[in-house]
C-alpha positions, 0 to 999 in steps of 0.5 A: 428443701424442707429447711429451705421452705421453712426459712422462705416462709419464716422470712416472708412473716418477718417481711410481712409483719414489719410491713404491718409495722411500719404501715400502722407506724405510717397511719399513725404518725399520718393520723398526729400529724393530721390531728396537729394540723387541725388543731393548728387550725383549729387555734388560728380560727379562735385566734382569728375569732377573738381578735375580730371580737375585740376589733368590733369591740374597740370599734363599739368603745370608740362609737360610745366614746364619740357619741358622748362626746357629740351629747357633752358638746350639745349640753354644753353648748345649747342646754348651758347656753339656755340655762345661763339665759334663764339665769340672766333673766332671773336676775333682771327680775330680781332687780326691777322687782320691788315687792319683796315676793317675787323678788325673793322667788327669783332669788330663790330660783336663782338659787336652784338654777345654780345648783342645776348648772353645777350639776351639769357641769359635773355631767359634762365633765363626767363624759368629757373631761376637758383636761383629758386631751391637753394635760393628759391622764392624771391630770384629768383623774385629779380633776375628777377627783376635785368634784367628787371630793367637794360633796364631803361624802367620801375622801379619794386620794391620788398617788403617782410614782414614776415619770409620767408618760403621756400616750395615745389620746383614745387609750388615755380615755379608755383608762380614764373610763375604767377608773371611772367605772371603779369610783362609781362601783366604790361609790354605789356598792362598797359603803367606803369612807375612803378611795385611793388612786395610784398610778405607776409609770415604769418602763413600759407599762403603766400600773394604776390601781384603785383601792376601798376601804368599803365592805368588800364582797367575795369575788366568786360569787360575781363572776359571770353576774356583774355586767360591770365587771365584764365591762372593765374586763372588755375595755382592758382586753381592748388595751390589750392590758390585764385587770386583776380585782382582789376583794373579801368581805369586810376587807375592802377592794382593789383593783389593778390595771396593767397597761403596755405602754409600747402599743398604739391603738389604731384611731380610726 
């Protein structure tokens, strides 16, 4: 009777331990489980998050992009308009006036009304390159690249490898913007002498990459300072392409944009 009262007990411990087992076995699988279940949720609420982000990016892009449109047109069409005006008239002077000095005045106001009209032409062209949308991406490049190689201060020259692809008007406008914005920072920042521009069309993706031969900077040091560098940053991520920028003091700096070319951005 002993033995078997013994053996009972020694039987309800065993029970009793694996029921503990297999309960804290149970509470903790229960408490992975409901850690990956959050964390789950947790991903798909940032995920949720960034692409909202990037929608209400894209959206405010694309409103920039339509009023500087709106703005070039004005320019062009009223601001032009009355400058070619003034100049017709000046002319007029020039030719009825026969005392040397105000015809030489209006001669020499005609000068400077010319070089105004250059200058807003090149702004006109600056925030809507007209070849953009009928010759496509490098077209436009190569034009912008025509204006500024007149002012004889610097050399930018332009390569292309590859078949070139047109796509999306709005994303071709979106990388003419970046490459825009990275002249701009070569011309202002980097005291280069010479600026080139590569496109290579590849299956699938176009690489454009623009190059200084400027003094450089450490990139580090700008990250989370240079306003500029977020802007270029964002309007990647709404190509949903990659900016790679590598520069060091005294060397120069180049910047890589990867862009897929499979994608569509939604126009509206």
């Amino acid at each position: 009777m002993e033995v078997s009262g013994v053996s009972d007990i020694i039987l309800i411990l065993i029970i009793g331990t694996l029921g503990m087992v297999i309960m804290a076995l149970g509470i903790f699988f229960f408490f992975l489980f409901y850690q990956k279940k959050l964390l789950a949720h947790e991903l798909e609420l940032n995920r949720i998050k960034a692409e909202q982000q990037k929608e209400l990016l894209r959206i405010s892009i694309f409103a920039q992009e339509k009023e500087r449109k709106r703005f070039a047109e004005d320019l062009h069409d009223e601001i032009g308009a009355m400058l070619s005006a003034v100049k017709l008239n000046l002319g007029r002077i020039e030719k009825k006036s026969s005392e040397p000095e105000p015809k030489n005045l209006a001669s020499e106001t005609k000068s400077y009304l010319d070089e105004v009209i250059l200058q807003l032409r090149r702004i006109i062209r600056a925030m809507l390159p007209p070849s953009l949308e009928k010759f496509g991406l490098v077209q436009a490049v190569s034009e912008l690249i025509s204006w500024i190689n007149r002012t004889e201060t610097i050399d930018i020259q332009l390569r292309k490898s590859g078949e070139v692809i047109r796509f999306d008007s709005k994303r071709e406008l979106a990388v003419f913007r970046v490459i825009q914005e990275l002249i701009n920072n070569s011309l202002k920042y980097s005291g280069a002498s010479r600026i080139e521009i590569a496109f290579r069309f590849a299956t699938g993706a176009l690489w454009v990459m623009v190059s200084d031969n400027g003094k450089g900077f450490n990139p580090e040091e700008k990250k989370g300072s240079g306003l500029g560098l977020q802007n270029l940053q964002s309007r990647a991520s709404v190509l949903n392409g990659q900016l790679r920028l590598k520069s060091a003091p005294g060397k120069g700096t180049s910047t890589i944009l990867v862009l897929p070319l499979n994608e569509q951005t939604n126009d509206n």
